[in-house]
C-alpha positions in Angstrom: 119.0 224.6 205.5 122.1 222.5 204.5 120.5 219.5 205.5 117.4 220.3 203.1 119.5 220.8 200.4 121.2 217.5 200.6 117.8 215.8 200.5 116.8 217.7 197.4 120.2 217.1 195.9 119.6 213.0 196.5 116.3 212.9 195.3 116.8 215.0 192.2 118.1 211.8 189.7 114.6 210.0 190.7 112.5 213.3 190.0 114.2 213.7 186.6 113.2 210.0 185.5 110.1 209.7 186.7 108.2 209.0 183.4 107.5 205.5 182.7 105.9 204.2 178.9 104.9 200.9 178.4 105.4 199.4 174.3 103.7 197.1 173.1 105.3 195.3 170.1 103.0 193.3 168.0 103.1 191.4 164.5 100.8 193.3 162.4 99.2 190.5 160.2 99.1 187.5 163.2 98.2 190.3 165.7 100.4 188.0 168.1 103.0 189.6 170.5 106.5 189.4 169.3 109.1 188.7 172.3 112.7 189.7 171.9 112.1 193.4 170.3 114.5 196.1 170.9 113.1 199.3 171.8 114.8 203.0 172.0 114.6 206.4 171.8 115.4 208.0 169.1 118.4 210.1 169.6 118.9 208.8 172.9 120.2 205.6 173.0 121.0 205.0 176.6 116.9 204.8 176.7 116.0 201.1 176.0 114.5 198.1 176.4 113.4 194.9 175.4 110.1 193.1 174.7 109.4 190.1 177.2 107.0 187.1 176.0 104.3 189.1 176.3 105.4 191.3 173.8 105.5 194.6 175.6 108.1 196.8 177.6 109.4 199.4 179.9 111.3 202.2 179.2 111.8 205.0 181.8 112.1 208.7 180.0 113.1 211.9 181.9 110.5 214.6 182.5 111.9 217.1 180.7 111.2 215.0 177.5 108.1 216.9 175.6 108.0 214.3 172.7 110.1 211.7 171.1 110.2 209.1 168.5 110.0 205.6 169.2 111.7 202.4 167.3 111.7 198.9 167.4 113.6 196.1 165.9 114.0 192.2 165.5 115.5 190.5 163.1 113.5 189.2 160.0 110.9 191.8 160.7 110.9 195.3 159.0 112.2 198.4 161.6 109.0 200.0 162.7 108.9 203.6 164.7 105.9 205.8 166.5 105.6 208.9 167.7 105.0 209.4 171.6 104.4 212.3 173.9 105.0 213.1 177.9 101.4 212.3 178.3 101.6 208.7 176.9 101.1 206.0 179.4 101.3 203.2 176.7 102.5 202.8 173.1 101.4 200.0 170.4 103.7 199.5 167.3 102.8 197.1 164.6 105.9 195.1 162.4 105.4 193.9 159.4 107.8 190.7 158.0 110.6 191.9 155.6 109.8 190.8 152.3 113.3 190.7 151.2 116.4 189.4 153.3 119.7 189.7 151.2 123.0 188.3 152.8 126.6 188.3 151.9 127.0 186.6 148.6 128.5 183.0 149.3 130.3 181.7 145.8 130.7 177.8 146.2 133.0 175.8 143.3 133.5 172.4 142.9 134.3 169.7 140.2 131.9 167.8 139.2 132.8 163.6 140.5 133.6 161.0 138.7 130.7 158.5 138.2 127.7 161.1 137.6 124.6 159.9 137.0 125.0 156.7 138.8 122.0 155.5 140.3 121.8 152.2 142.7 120.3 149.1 140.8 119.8 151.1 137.7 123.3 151.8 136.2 126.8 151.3 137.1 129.7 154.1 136.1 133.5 152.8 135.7 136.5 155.6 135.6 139.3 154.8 133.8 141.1 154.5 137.2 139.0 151.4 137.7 139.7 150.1 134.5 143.1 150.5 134.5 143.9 146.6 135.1 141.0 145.2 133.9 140.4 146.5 130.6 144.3 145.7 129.7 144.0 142.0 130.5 144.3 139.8 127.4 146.0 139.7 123.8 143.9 143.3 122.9 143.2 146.4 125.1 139.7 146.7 125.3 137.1 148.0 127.8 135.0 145.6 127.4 137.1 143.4 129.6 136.1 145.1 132.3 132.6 145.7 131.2 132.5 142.2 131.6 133.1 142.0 135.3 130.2 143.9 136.1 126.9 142.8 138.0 123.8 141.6 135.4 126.6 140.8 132.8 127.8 137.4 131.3 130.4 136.5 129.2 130.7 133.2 127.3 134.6 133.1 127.9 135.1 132.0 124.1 135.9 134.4 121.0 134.0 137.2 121.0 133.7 140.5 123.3 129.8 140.8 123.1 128.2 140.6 126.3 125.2 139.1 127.5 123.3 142.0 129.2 120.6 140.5 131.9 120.2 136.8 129.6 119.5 138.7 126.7 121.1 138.3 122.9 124.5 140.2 122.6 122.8 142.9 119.8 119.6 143.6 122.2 121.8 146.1 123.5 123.0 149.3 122.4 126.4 151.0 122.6 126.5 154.6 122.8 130.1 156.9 122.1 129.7 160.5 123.8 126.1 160.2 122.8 125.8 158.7 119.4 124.7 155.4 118.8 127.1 153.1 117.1 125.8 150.6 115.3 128.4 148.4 116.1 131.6 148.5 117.5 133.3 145.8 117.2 136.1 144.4 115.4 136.7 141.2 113.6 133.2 139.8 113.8 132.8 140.9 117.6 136.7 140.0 118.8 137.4 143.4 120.1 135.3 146.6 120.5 136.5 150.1 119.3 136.7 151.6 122.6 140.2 151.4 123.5 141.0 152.1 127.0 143.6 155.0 126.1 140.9 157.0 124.8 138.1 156.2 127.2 137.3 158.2 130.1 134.4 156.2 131.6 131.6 154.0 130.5 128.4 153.6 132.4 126.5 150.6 131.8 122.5 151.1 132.7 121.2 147.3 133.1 117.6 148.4 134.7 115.8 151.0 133.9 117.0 153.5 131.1 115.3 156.6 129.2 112.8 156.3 126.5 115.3 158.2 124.0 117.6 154.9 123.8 114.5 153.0 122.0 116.7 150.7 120.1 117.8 149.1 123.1 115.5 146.3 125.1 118.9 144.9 127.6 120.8 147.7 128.6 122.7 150.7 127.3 126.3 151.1 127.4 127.7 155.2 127.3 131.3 155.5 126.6 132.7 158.5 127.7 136.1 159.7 125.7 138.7 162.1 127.7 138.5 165.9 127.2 141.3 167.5 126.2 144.0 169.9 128.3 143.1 173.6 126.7 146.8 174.7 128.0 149.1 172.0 128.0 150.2 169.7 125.2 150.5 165.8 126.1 151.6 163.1 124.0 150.8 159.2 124.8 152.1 156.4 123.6 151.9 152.4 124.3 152.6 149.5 123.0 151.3 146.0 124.4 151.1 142.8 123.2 149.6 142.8 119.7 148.9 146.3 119.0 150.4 150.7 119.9 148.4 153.5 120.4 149.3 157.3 120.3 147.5 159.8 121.5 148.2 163.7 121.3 146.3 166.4 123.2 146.5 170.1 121.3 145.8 173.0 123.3 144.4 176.0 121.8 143.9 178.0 125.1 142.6 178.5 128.5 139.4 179.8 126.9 139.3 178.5 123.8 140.0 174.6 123.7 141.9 171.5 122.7 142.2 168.7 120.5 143.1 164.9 120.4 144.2 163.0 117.8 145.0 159.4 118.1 145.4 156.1 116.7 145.4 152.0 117.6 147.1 149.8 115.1 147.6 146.9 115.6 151.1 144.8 114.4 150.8 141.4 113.7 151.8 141.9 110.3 155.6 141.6 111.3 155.2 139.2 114.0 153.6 136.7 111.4 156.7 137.4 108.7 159.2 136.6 110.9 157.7 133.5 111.8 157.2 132.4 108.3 161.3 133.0 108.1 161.7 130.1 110.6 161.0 128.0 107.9 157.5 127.0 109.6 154.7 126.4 106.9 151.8 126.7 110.1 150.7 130.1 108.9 151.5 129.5 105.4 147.5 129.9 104.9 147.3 133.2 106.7 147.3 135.8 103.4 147.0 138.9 105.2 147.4 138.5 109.0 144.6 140.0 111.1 145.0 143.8 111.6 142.9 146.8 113.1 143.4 150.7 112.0 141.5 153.1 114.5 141.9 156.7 114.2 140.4 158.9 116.5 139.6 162.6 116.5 137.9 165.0 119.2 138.1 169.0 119.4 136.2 171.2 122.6 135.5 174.7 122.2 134.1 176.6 125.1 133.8 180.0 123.7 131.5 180.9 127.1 131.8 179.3 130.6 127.9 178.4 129.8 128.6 176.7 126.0 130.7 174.1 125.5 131.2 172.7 121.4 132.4 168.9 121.8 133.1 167.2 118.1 134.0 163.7 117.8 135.3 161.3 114.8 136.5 158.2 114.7 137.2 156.4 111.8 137.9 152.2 112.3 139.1 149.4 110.2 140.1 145.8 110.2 140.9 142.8 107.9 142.1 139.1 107.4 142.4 136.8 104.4 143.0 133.2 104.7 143.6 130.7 101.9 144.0 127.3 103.0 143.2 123.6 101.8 142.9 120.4 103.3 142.9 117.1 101.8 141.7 113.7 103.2 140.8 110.4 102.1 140.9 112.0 98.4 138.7 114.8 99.9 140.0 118.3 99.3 138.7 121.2 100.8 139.7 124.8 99.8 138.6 127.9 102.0 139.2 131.6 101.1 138.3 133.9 103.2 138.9 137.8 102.4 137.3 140.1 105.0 138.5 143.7 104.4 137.1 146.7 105.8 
């Protein structure tokens, strides 16, 4: 009798899970077998499974289970569940692809880089890191010295700043200051441009192919850039070179409000030539009113919302010389007077 009951005792775990009900898990608009589904009882989660490459598995349920619910899942498909009973040999379910997949919200900043919008063979972008040397090589400041240096772009070498874009005239093409046209920048007949490297940013010369919108241009286009001022911290600027000073103040007037920047480039040759007339030299005797240039610049930014940003620019430029001089020889006199003031 003992040794009957210990038989019964061991065989008692394999009489309790003797139910066995294959699932079959299935995608319901393919109608092809999905591999990799987990299956469980509801309830009961020590009763699982999971689909092989044929899409169906094995779970084993005890007897003493009338009813139950089963569910299925697999990532990017919706959860699916059926009902199944202790009669049920075999279970189908049917999942359907979520239609919506939300995942933690990934925030990425970053500045936007220096030379944007530069395209290979099409336009070139300089910083005013690059420019630093080249653009303050000479008797004037000027970014156009390094302008200059740049593929598809020839200079004569003699007086003048004008470039030759791709062979063509020096007016064929257009200069642009943070998007207006200026008709033309240039000082002194074309001996310096306006766009002085203190207040320059960048300038990206487009020697290829350029937009439609620039139609008064048939070389290239040249987009000058000016700096953006600090909305929290208040700079001043100044420098002085060979013939001319510049001083350049930022404003703030906030985090979130904006800034301002006023400057100005004057040249001072106007002392320079007096004291050389006190040597006693008469070489510049003829020189009336030595050459000078009076730029004034002004640019406020408002950014009343991260998505609108108010940029207004001015600039207001002059320059002048007057010479008065004669010549005589072989009983040939020859006066010129020459007043040029703007």
């Amino acid at each position: 009798m003992k040794k009957l009951l210990a038989i019964v005792l061991a065989l008692a775990p394999a009489l309790v899970y003797a139910g066995e009900i294959k699932v079959s898990a299935f995608d319901k608009e393919l109608e092809i077998p999905l591999e990799g589904v987990k299956i469980s009882v509801k309830g009961n989660s020590s009763i699982s499974g999971q689909t092989d490459e044929n899409g169906t598995a094995v779970i084993t349920v005890p007897d003493n289970f009338s009813d139950g619910t089963i569910e299925a899942k697999l990532a990017g498909y919706q959860s699916a569940s059926t009902k199944f009973s202790a009669a049920d040999k075999e279970v189908q379910i049917s999942m359907s692809i979520q239609s919506v997949i939300e995942g933690q919200t990934l925030v990425v900043n970053r500045a936007s880089p220096d030379g944007a919008e530069e395209k290979t063979g099409v336009s070139t972008v300089m910083t005013k890191e690059q420019m630093h040397t080249t653009s303050n090589i000479g008797i004037m400041e000027d970014c156009m010295s390094s302008v200059r240096t740049l593929p598809g772009v020839s200079y004569s070498g003699a007086w003048g700043t004008e470039p030759s874009i791709r062979g063509a005239e020096p007016r064929e093409f257009s200069c642009l200051m943070d998007g207006m046209y200026t008709l033309f920048p240039w000082h002194w007949g074309g001996g310096a441009s306006i766009f002085n490297p203190a207040m320059v940013e960048s300038v990206k010369l487009s020697n290829g192919i350029f937009s439609a919108k620039y139609g008064r241009a048939s070389s290239g286009i040249l987009e000058a850039t000016t700096i953006k001022p600090d909305y929290e911290n208040f700079h001043m600027n100044l420098g002085i070179a060979t013939t001319c000073a510049d001083a350049f103040a930022q404003i703030p007037f906030g985090k979130k409000v904006g800034g301002m920047i006023l400057g100005a480039h004057l040249t001072y040759l106007e002392p320079v030539v007096a004291l050389y007339k006190a040597t006693g030299s008469d070489a510049l005797d003829m020189m009336k009113r030595p050459p000078y240039i009076r730029d004034f610049f002004l640019k406020a930014n408002f950014t009343p919302k991260p998505e609108l940003d108010i940029s207004l620019t001015g600039f207001f430029g002059s320059d002048g010389l007057e010479v008065d001089q004669s010549e005589t020889k072989k009983s040939l006199t020859t006066h010129v007077n020459m007043d040029y003031d703007i």
